[in-house]
Every structure is written in structure tokens, then in C-alpha cells.
N, C-alpha and C positions, 0 to 999 in steps of 0.2 A: 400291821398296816401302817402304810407312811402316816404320819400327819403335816399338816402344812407349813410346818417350820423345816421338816427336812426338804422340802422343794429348794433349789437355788431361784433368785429372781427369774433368770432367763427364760428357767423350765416354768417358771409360772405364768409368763408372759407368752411364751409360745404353746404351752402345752403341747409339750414334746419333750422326751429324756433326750439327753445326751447322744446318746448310739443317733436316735434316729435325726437330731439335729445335723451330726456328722453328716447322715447321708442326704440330708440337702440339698447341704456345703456343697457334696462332692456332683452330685447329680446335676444342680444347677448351672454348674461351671460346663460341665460338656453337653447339656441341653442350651447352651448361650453358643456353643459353640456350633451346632448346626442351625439355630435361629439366624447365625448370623449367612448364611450359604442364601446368595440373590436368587430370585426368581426372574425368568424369561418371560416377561409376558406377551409384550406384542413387536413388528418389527415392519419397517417400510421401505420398500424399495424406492432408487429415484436413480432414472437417466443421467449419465455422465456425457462431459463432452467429448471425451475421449470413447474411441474402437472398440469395442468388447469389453466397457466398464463401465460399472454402476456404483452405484454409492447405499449403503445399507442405512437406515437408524434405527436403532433396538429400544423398546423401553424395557426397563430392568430395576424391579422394586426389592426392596429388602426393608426387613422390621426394624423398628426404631419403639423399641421396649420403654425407652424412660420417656418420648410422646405418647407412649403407645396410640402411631398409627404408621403406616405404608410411609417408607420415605420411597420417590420416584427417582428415579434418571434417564438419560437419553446417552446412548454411546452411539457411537459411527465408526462406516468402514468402508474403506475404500475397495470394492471391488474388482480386479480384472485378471481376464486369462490370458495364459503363457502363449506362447509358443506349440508347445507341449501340449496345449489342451490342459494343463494344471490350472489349479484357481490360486489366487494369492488374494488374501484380506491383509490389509493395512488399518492398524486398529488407530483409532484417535487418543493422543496419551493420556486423555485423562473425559471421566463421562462427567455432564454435567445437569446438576439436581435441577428439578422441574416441582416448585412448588406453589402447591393450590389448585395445581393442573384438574381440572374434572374428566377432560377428553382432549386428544391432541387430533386432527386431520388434517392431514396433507392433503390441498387442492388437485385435482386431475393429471394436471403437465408437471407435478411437484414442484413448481416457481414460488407458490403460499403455502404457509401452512396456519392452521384456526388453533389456537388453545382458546378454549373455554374454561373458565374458573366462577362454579360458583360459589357464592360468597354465604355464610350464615348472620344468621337473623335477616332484620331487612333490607342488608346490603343488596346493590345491585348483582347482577349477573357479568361477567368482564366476558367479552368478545373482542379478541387480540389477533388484528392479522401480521402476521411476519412474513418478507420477504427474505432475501437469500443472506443479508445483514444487516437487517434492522426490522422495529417495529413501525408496519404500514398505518397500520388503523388502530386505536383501541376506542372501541363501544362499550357502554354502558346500557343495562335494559334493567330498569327499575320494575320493584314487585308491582305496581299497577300495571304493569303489561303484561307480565307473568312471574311464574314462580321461578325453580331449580330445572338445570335441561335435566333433563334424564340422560343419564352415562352408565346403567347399568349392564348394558349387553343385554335387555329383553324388550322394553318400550326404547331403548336406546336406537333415532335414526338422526341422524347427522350429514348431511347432502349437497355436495357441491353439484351448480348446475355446469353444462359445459363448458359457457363462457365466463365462469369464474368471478360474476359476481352481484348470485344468488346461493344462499346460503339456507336451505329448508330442515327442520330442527325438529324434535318431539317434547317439549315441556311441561311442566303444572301452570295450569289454566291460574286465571285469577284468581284471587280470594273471594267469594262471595259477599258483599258487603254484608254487617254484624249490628244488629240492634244499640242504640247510644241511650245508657237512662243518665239521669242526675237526681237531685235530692227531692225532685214531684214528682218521676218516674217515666217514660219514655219519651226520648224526644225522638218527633216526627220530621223525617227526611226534608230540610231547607228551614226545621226551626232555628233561630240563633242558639248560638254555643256558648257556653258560657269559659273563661278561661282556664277555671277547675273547677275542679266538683262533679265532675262526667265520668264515665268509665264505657266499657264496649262489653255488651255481652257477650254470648256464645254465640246464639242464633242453631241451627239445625244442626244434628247432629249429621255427618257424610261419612258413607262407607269409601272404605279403600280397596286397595286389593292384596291386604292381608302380610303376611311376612315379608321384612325388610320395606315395605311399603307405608308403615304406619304414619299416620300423617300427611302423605302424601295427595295433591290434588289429581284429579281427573287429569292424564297427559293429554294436550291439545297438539298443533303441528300450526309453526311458526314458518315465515321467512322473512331471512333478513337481508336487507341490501347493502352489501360491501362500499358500494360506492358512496352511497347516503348516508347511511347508517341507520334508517328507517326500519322498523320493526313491527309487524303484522301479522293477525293473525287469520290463517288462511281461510276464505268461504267456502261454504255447504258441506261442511261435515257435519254430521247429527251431535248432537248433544249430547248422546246414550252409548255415542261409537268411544271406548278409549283409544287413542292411536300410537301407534310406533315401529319402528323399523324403516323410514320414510327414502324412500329413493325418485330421482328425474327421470323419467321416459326420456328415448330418445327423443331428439328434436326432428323436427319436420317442417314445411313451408308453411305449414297450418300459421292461424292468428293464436291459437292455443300451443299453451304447454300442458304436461298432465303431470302429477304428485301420485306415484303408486306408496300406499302406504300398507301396513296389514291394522284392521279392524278387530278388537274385541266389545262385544255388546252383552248384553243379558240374556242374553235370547237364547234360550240352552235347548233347541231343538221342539220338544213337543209343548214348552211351556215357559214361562216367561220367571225365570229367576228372581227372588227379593233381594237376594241382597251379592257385594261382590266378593266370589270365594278367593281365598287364596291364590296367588298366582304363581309367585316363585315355585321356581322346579315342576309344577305342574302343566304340563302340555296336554292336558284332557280339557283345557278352555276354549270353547268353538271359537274361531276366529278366521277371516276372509281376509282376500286382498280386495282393496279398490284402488279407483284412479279419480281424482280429484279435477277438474280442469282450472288451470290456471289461467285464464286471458292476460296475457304479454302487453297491453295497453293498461289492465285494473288486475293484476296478476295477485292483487292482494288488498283486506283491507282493515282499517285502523281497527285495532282492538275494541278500543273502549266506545269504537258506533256501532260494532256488529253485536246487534242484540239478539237475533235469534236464526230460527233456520225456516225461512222463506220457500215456498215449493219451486221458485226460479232457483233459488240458492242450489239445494236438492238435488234438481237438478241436472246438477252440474258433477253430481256423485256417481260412480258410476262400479256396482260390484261386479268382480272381474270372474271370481270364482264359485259362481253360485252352484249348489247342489257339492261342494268338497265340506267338509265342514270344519278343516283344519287348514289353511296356509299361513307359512312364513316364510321367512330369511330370503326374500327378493331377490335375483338379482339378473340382469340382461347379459344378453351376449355380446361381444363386443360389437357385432355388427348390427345390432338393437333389433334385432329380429325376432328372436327368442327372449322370453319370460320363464326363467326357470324358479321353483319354490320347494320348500318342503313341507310335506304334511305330516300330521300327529294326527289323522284321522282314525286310526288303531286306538287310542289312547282316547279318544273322545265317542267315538262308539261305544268301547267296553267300559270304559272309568277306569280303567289305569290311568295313573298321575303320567308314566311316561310308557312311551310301549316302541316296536319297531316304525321308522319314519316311511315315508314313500317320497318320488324324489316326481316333480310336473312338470310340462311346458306347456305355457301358451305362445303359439305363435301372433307373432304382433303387427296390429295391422300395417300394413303398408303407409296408408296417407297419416297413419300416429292418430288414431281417435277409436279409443275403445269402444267395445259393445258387453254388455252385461251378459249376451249369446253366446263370447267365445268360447269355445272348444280347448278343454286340459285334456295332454296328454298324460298318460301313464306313460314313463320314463322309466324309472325303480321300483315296480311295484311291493309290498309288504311280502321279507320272504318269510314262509311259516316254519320250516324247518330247514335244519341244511346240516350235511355229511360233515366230518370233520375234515376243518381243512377246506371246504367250501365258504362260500360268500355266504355271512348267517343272516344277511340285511344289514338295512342304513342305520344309521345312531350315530347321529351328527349332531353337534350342540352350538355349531356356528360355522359361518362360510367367512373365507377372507374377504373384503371389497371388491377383489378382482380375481376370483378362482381361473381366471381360463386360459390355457396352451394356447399361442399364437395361431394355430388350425380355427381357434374362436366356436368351437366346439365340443370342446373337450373341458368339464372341470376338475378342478383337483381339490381335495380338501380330507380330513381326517374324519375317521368314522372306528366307532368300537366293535373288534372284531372276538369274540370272545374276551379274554381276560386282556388284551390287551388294546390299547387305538394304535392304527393305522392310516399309513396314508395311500387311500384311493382316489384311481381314475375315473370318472365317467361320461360317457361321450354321450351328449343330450340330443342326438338323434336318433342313433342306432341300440342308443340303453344301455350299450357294452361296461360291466364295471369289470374293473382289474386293478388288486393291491401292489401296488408297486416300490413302497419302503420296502427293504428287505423282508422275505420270507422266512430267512433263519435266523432274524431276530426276536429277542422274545422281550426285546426295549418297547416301551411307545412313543409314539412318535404323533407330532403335531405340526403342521403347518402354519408357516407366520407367514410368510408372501410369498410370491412370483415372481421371479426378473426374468422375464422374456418365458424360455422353455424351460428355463432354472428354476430349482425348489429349494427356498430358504425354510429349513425346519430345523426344531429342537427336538433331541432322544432322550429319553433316562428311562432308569430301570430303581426299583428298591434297593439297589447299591450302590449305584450312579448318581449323581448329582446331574441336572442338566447341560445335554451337549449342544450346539449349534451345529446342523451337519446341511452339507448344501447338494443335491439332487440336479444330476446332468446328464441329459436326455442322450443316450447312445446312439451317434449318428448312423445312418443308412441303414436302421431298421426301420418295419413296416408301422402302421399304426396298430394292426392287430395286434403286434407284437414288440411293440416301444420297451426299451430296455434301459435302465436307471444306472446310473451308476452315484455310490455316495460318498460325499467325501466328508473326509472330517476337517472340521476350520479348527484351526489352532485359536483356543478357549482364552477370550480374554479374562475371563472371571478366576478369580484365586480363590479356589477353599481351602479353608483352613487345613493344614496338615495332621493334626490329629483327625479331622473327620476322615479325611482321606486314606488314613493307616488306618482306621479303625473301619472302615468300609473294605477297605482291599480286604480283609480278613472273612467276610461274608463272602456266601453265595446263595444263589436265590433258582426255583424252576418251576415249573407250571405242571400240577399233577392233576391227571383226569380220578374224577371219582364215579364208580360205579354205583348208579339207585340199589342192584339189588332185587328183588321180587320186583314186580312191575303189575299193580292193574288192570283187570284187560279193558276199562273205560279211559287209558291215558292216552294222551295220541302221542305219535311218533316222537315228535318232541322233546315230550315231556320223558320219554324214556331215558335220553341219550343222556350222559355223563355229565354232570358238571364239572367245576372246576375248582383249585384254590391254589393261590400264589405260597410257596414256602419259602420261607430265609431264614438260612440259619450257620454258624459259622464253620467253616472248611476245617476245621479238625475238631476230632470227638475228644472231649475230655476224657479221658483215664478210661475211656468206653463207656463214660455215661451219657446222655443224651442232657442237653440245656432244658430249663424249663421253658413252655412251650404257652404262648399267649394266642389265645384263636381271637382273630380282628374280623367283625361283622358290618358290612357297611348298611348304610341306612336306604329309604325308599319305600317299599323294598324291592323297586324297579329303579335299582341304579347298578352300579358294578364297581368292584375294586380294582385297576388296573395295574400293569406292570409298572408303574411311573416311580418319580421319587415322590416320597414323600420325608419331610425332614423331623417331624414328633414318631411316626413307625422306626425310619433308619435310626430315631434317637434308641428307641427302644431296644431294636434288634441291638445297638452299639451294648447294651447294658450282658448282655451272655445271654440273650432268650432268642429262642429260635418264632418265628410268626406263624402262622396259619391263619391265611385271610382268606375268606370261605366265598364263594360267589355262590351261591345256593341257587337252586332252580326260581327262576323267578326274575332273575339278574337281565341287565341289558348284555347285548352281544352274543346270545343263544338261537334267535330265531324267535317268531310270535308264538307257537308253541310251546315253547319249554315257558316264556315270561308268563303266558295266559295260564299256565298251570298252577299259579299259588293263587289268586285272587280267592277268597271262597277258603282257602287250606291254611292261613298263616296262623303259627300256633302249631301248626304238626306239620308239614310235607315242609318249612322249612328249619325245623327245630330238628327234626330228622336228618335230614340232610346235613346239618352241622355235627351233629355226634356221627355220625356215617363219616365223615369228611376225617374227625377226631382220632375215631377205631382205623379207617385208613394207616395216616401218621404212625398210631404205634404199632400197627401190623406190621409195616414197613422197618421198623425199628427208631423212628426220627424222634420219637419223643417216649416221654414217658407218662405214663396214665395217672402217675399219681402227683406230678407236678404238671395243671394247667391250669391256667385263670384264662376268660373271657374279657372282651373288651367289643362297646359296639353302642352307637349312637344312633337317636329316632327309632326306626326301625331295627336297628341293630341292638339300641336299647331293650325293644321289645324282644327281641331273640335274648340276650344277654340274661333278663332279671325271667324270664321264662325257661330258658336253660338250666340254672338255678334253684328252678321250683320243680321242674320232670326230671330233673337228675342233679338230685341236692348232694351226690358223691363224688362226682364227678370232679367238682371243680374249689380251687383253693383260695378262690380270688375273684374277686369282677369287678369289671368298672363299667357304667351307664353312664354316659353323657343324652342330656333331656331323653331321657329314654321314654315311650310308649309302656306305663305300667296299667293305664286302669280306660277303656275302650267307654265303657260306659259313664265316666265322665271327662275324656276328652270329647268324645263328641259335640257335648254343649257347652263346650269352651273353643274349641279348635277353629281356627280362619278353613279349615280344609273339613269339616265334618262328612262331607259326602266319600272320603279317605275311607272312611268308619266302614261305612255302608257296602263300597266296594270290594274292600280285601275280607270282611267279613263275607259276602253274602254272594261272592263273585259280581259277573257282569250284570247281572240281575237287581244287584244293590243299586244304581242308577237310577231306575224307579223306584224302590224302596224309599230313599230319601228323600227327609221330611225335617225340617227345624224342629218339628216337634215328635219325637221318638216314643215309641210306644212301649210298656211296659214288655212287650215279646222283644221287642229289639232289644231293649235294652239289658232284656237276661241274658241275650244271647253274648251283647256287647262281655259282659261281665266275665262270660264262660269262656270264651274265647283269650283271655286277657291273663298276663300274669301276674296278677296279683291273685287270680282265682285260687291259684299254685301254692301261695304265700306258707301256709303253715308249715311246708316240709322245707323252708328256708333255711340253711345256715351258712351259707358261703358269707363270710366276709365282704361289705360290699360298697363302693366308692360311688358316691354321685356329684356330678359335675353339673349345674341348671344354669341357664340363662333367665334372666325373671325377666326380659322382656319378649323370652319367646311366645310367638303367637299362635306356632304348629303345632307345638304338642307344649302346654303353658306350665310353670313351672309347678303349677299343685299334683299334676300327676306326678312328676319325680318325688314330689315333698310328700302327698299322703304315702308312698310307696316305704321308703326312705322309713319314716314316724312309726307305718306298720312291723318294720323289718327289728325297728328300736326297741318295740312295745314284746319284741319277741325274743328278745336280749341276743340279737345276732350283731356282731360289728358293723358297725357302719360308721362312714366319713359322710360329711355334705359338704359342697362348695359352690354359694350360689352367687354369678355374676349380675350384679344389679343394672348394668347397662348395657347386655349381652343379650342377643337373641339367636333364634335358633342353631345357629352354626358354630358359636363360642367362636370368635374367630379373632374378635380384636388382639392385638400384639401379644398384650400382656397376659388377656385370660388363656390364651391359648399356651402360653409358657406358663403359667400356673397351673394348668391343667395337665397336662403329660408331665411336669416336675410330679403332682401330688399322683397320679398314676402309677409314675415310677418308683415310689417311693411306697407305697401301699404296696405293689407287685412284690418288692423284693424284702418285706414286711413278713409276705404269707408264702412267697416261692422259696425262698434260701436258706 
């Protein structure tokens, strides 16, 4: 046995031998190297003055490790077409960084554009109007008026009005004033203050709404005047209502304007909710549109005199969607006639967190003054199953500002179509959808804007790094039968050339898998095939097959698509071939196949991943006795449950915040009605109680893998964030301590200011580094 003189320092500061410090070294260096490969995130059109051309801006983030955080930039492009009908981009030589940016929007006529930057502690909020070269305005909105805007993409609205200058916002409300003691004990509101010797208490404790939201206030809905630079907070919304997504009705001769906004309250159907559940990723939270009236004379008023909500206030509120119990993502047609929205009313009926969307219009009145009466249409209704190769349903996660074909009926936007997203048409009178990205690609594809009847979108594939490819409508076809053609822009982004040699060497394809015996209680649905993405490299070793990592994604109503991703392409780069398992239950199948695991998790989709596995090496793609698992949240829970029903199977795992123990997430978790649902099915809904009963909670136990635990011995990596709120870092750690206490290998690594997603720059390059490095530890 060593003793501790034969250690070298190094090895004693790192606890790590030599060998495996080498593979660090080397693993580091080409995981920096796909870190460094930008992402596409958003992109805006804008009007040229010239015939047949536009002008593009891209934002384009990429990690910045030794901040660790997102650095930003904006590039441009000059667009216009030939002659030919060709497209030409003229790129601008050089992109330039945007920082502190919270949210950038381009006013209507693109002549302004808004960055918003909000500021930490109790720096103000910066409201920056820019025109075409220079800065017009900068506003300041101190925290007595309100909090941080919201720019997260879910309470995220930000709204230019027509004439450019009203600006309507979704923010954190004020602070609630906080009790003041000193050394006799409370001083009462207008006592004198002494210079020190005071402090502020806490005062009430406030619920949030959970993940990525901790801390945050109650969003309220603002507007600010450009010209003034006055700042107010809008009248007669309820106090109970949180709001966001905020959009301008059209305008009309009316003395009124209206603010459609979407609504979430407490109000969870048959009973009045205590407290606010989790919200991120979950679309099972009842939520309405309304319309607010604005009066164009008193369109708004001071914060700090509006004290409550008045039954004139009230009102003035007007719910648009009553009896839906899901609408979002707003948006008019151009000719402000139609109100089109989507619903998660699937997802809020059953208690799935997320389930198939449905697509509504309301027609809008005429003279512009809503009625709480109007009539939704069904547009897209929830499809329940669908043939392969059919429309499976909506699963849309956002709309552009401006989806719509110059016909002003027709939108465009991306939606997951099985294993992979696509971009569909849907024409919101006649309901017609049709996918119109290529059908013999197996890339996905998302849409960043519109110019004119042109489609500015990004492709990638799990080999691919992100394309920018631009969508042109083939002339003198019908509309039944509008025909695309896509072209590819010549890529201003550079990746790196070893990712790029090391990617050309992959390939990747999309394998149905067969259930197998089938139920005769399953429905149609739930019969059909899943699916799982494979990558692995174009020549066989010596005729051995690469060792084989099955990637489980999390939800476990989400899906793993054909996209890049740059920690998997790390991986694949290392000689392992992937298997990402979309297991029944996944979005992109149709509401049957998803409503099939609720009530089953824990077997129908633990199943499905060793059925996926035996696949593989039926086929000859891998080999059975080198694979390790990999799989977060939910994928956690399949991962350390895999593990436990078939402790032979596997050489390796890794859980990131994985789902190990049901019966004490529950009374930890921001989402505990989660519990209830995937356990108990649809039925869980009413089941759920804050305070759980000794039945539930055996059941919680049995259902869960830790129940598994003793037939433990895979090797096994945990990756925790300690400020997750979804599934909170004691379930990975008791899991983890149990696995220790039973002398199986185990690694921990827990990020102390990481929450559920591990996402920050750096934990997330620590985390696929030590993945990688465990993998090739117990595969090689």
C-alpha cells in the first residue's frame, strides 16, 4: 500500500495520478475547443432603401470561461437579390459586442431600437433609445419604481406601440416596504431616524415562482414614454394576476387603447392554490389572455399613487379567453383583425408539465374594444396520434414578433416534429398546416425572422454546427401548394478546424424502435415506435464497434432533437458512438404516445431504453458490454434506475441533479405536483396535497431508484447544482452517500451557485471535462 510520502505534491493537491491528470490536459484542450463554436440566437430584419434589399442583425453569443458568462454580439448583413433570383449577404467586417444588454428591440418601422440593461444591486434599470447613429434617449428607472424587466422569454413582453413612442414592459413590481428597528425596537412609519444605529428587517416572507425565479418579485406591466421619459405603472390589473408576454392591440378611433397581455393567477381551476408552483418549463400553469384599457388622455398612472385595485380600476380588465385554461404567446395579424395564441390546455387538464399545444383565434372586434364573450376559434386542434410521416401536432416554444406571409394569414414558426424541429406553415383561417423546411432533412431547423415572404432560419444536426440558411418562396405556385426553396448563406462564423475535421469524421441517423408486445389497454399511440438519434463515426475500427453512451434527456415530456449540441459533439469527438433515447413519453409523438408514461415512469420508460439499447447491438452498432448512461432530471431518474434493474448492463453513469428519491423531493421540490402526476397519472392532479400521506409517499419511495439501490454497482458520477430548486441537491447527495456507504465508485461535483440546468460557462465545462474523463476511465 502507497503511503503518503510516495504521493508527488501535485497528486496530492489534485487527487489524481498522473495517467489521469494527462487525460485532463488533453480532454480540456478540445472541449475549449468546441466551447468556443458561437451560438445563433436571435436575428432581425429591417427595410432597405434599396429594390429587393434588406439588411439582416444577428445576435451571436459565445462563452467567455474566465467571466464565466455569455459574452453577446450583434453582426449584419446586407441583403439583396440578383438578377438571377440568387441571394447575396454582404457581411459587416467585423461583429460588434453588446454589453450588459438584458434585451435589444427594434421599434416597428426599424428607425429605433430599445436596449434595456439591467443593472445589479440597486442600480437603476438603463432604457437606451438608439437611432440609425447615435444614442437618442437614455432613461434611468430607479428601484422605487420597479425592479429588473424580465427578458427571460416566459413573463418576457416588451412592446412597441405603433407610433413609436410608448414602450409597454413586463417587470418586478416594487419592493414591499420592510420593517426598521434600532436599539428600543421598532420604529413606527414617520418616526424620526436616527443617523445609525437602525437596520431594516425582513418583513413577510413572498413566494416566487420557483426555478430560475428565486427572488424574484411579482412581474407587474409598465409603460414608458419615449418622449418624456416618464415611467408608470399600468391601472386595473389584479394584484394576484402575475403578467407577461404584453402586446398593443391595434389601434382604432376609439379614446382607448388596449394592452393584451397573458395572465397567471392561483386560481388552479376547482380550488384556490397556497402557494406559486414552479414555473419554468412547466406549461400545466392555468393562464388567460386579457386586454387592459389604456385611456390615451390618463393611458397611465404614477406608481407610487396607485395603491390598489378599485372596482372602476377592474373594470377596465377585460378576460379575453374565458373557459380555455391555457393561453400564450399573443400575436395579431397584420391586418389587426385576428388574435392568434397557443394553448397548453393538454398539459393543464392532465398535469403534464408540458404536453401537445393547440393553436386559437379570436377574431377582433371591429371598433377595437374587447368583450370578455368572444368566441376562440380552434385553428390546430391537439392531434392525438399521427401515422409516420404525418403532422404529430404543435410543440412550439416561441413565435417570432412577426410570424406572418405577406397574404397576412398565413404563420410561419418552428415546431418539434418527432425527433426532430421543423419549420411550419399554418394559415389561421382555414387551419391548413404544412412543414415546409426540407422533408429530406434530418437537420433542425428554427426560425429567426421574416423579410417580406423570405425565411431567415438556422440548421444543425449533431455534426453540424449551426447553418444560417434563408427560405424563398417559389413563385407562381398556389397557396395549397407553396413551394420553398433553401438556400444556403455563406457562414460568417469560423469554427475551429479541428472541430470541424473531427465532426466531418461522424455520422449520425434517426432509428425507429419497435415496443414489441403491446397491451391491449394502450391506445394507438402509445403503440407506434419511438425513436433515438445515433452518432457514431463512418469507419468501424478493426470491426469493433466504439463504446456506446446512451444520453437520456430530462422532463420527461421533453425531447432530444437532431440539433447541435457542442458537450454531446464533444463527446461523440472522444471515439463513442451516442444513443439519445427519445422514449415514449417525449414531445413530437402525438398526445397519445406522451400521455402514455404519466402513472408508468420507472418501467414503460426504463423499458424503452434497454429495448432502444438491445436494438443497437442487434443491429451490430455497439457493443453490450461496453456502455455507460448519461442523463439529467429526468434522465437522471432513468440513469441511477437503469443502474439499479439492470446493474449488468452498464460500465459507467453519469446523473446530472438527477431524480433519485420521489418521496423526499416532493417536500422539497418548487414543482411537487410533478410527483403526483408522473406517479399517479392524470389522476395525481387531485391527489395533490403539501402534505402527503404515509400511502403516497410509500408509493413515492417504490417508484424511485433509490428503491433499486442495493443491486448498485456501476460506477457512478454526479454533477449537482446546490441552488437547484427542481429537484434540490439532497436527492443527488443522499443517493450519491448511499451508493458510497455500499463501496460502489462514485465521483461528486457540486456547483454552489448553479441551479437546475448547470448551465453557467464554467460548470458546464467542468462538467462534460469530468464526464469525459470518468467515461474513458471505465469504457477503455
Amino acid at each position: 500500500m502507497a503511503t503518503p510520502g510516495d504521493l508527488s505534491v501535485k497528486e496530492m493537491l489534485l487527487g489524481v495520478d498522473s495517467t489521469v491528470e494527462e487525460e485532463y490536459a488533453s480532454q480540456s484542450k478540445l472541449l475549449q475547443e468546441f466551447t468556443d463554436i458561437p451560438n445563433i440566437d436571435k436575428a432581425w430584419i429591417f427595410k432597405s432603401d434599396e429594390d429587393n434589399a434588406s439588411q439582416a442583425m444577428f445576435s451571436i453569443s459565445q462563452s467567455n470561461l474566465l467571466a464565466n458568462k455569455k459574452r453577446t454580439h450583434i453582426l449584419s448583413s446586407h441583403i439583396s437579390t440578383k438578377s438571377d433570383d440568387s441571394m447575396s449577404f454582404q457581411w459587416a467586417p467585423f461583429p460588434v459586442e453588446i454589453t450588459s444588454a438584458s434585451a435589444i428591440i427594434p421599434s416597428p418601422s426599424g428607425s429605433k431600437l430599445l436596449v434595456i440593461k439591467n443593472q445589479e444591486n440597486d442600480s437603476p434599470t438603463l432604457f437606451e433609445i438608439w437611432g440609425p447613429s447615435q444614442l437618442q434617449k437614455e432613461i434611468h428607472v430607479p428601484k422605487s419604481v420597479h425592479g429588473s424587466v424580465f427578458a427571460d422569454g416566459w413573463f418576457e413582453g416588451i412592446s412597441w406601440d405603433s407610433n413609436e413612442t410608448l414602450i409597454a414592459y413586463v417587470a418586478e413590481e416594487q419592493s414591499p416596504a420592510k420593517p426598521t428597528f434600532d436599539d428600543l425596537g421598532y420604529l413606527k412609519e414617520g418616526s424620526p431616524k436616527k443617523d445609525c444605529g437602525s437596520w431594516k428587517g425582513q418583513g413577510d416572507w413572498e413566494e416566487d415562482w420557483g426555478e430560475t425565479y428565486a427572488g424574484k418579485r411579482q412581474p407587474a406591466l409598465f409603460v414608458i414614454d419615449v418622449v418624456s421619459g416618464s415611467v408608470h405603472g399600468v391601472k386595473g390589473i389584479s394584484k394576484s394576476l402575475s403578467v407577461g408576454q404584453v402586446i398593443w392591440a391595434p389601434t382604432t378611433k376609439s379614446s382607448h387603447r388596449y394592452l393584451i397581455f397573458v395572465g397567471w393567477s392561483l386560481d388552479f381551476g376547482s380550488r384556490q392554490a397556497v402557494r406559486k408552483l414552479g414555473i419554468k418549463y412547466c406549461y400545466n400553469r392555468p393562464c388567460a389572455l386579457y386586454a387592459v384599457r389604456v385611456p390615451l388622455a390618463e393611458s397611465v398612472v404614477d406608481v407610487q399613487k396607485d395603491k390598489g385595485d378599485s372596482s372602476e380600476d377592474l373594470a377596465a380588465l377585460v378576460k379575453l379567453t374565458e373557459g380555455i385554461s391555457s393561453a400564450f404567446f399573443p400575436r395579431f395579424s397584420p391586418d389587426g383583425r385576428s388574435l392568434v395564441f397557443l394553448s397548453a390546455r393538454s398539459a393543464v387538464d392532465t398535469g403534464a408539465h408540458w404536453a401537445t399545444n393547440s393553436l386559437h383565434r379570436i377574431d377582433w372586434p371591429a371598433d377595437g374594444n374587447p368583450q370578455s364573450a368572444i368566441n376562440a376559434v380552434d385553428v390546430v386542434p391537439v392531434t392525438m396520434s399521427a401515422n409516420d410521416g404525418c403532422f404529430p401536432g404543435l410543440y412550439s416554444s416561441n413565435f417570432v414578433s412577426e410570424p406572418w406571409l405577406s397574404d397576412g394569414r398565413t404563420m410561419i414558426f418552428s415546431s418539434i416534429w418527432r425527433s426532430t424541429q421543423v419549420i411550419i406553415s399554418v394559415d389561421v383561417l382555414s387551419g391548413n398546416v404544412a412543414r415546409i423546411s426540407p422533408a429530406d432533412s434530418l437537420s433542425s431547423w428554427d426560425v429567426l425572422a421574416l423579410d417580406g415572404d423570405k425565411i431567415l432560419s438556422v440548421s444543425s444536426s449533431p455534426i453540424e454546427p449551426p447553418q444560417i440558411k434563408y427560405g424563398v418562396l417559389v413563385a407562381h405556385t398556389s397557396v395549397q401548394s407553396r413551394l420553398w426553396n433553401w438556400l444556403n448563406v455563406p457562414n460568417p462564423i469560423k469554427n475551429p478546424e479541428k472541430v470541424c475535421s473531427l465532426l466531418a469524421s461522424l455520422q449520425f441517423s434517426v432509428l425507429k424502435i419497435p415496443i414489441g408486445e403491446t397491451p391491449e389497454n394502450l391506445t394507438k399511440g402509445a403503440k407506434q415506435p419511438y425513436e433515438a438519434i445515433f452518432v457514431s463515426s463512418k469507419s468501424m475500427k478493426m470491426g469493433a464497434c466504439d463504446p456506446l453512451i446512451v444520453m437520456l434527456h430530462g422532463g420527461p415530456h421533453s425531447v432530444s432533437l437532431t440539433s447541435f449540441s457542442k458537450s454531446l459533439a464533444f463527446l461523440s469527438s472522444l471515439s463513442y458512438s451516442l444513443l439519445i433515447v427519445n422514449y415514449r413519453g417525449s414531445l413530437g409523438f402525438g398526445e397519445e404516445a406522451l400521455q402514455s408514461l404519466p402513472g408508468k415512469i420507472g418501467l414503460q420508460d426504463v423499458n424503452d431504453v434497454l429495448k432502444a439499447i438491445d436494438h443497437v447491438v442487434e443491429m451490430g452498432l455497439a457493443d453490450s458490454s461496453k456502455v455507460a448512461v448519461l442523463g439529467g432530471s429526468h434522465g437522471g431518474f432513468l440513469t441511477t434506475h437503469l443502474i439499479g434493474q439492470a446493474p449488468d448492463r452498464f460500465c459507467a453513469a453519469a446523473a446530472r441533479n438527477p431524480v433519485c428519491n420521489l418521496e423526499l423531493m416532493v417536500g422539497t421540490s418548487d414543482i411537487p405536483d410533478w410527483c403526483y402526476t408522473e406517479v399517479y397519472g392524470s389522476v395525481g392532479k387531485d391527489y395533490f396535497t403539501e402534505a402527503p400521506s404515509t400511502e403516497h409517499l410509500h408509493l413515492f419511495y417504490n417508484k424511485s431508484p433509490i428503491s433499486h439501490i442495493a443491486k448498485v454497482k456501476t460506477p457512478t458520477i454526479f454533477i449537482l447544482g446546490a441552488q437547484d430548486l427542481r429537484v434540490p441537491v439532497s436527492n443527488g447527495l443522499q443517493y450519491a452517500r448511499a451508493l458510497k456507504e455500499k463501496g460502489v465508485d462514485v465521483k461528486v461535483i457540486v456547483f454552489p451557485n448553479d441551479v437546475h440546468s448547470i448551465s453557467r460557462p464554467q460548470s458546464d465545462f467542468e462538467s462534460f471535462l469530468n464526464i469525459g474523463v470518468w467515461f474513458k476511465k471505465y469504457l477503455k
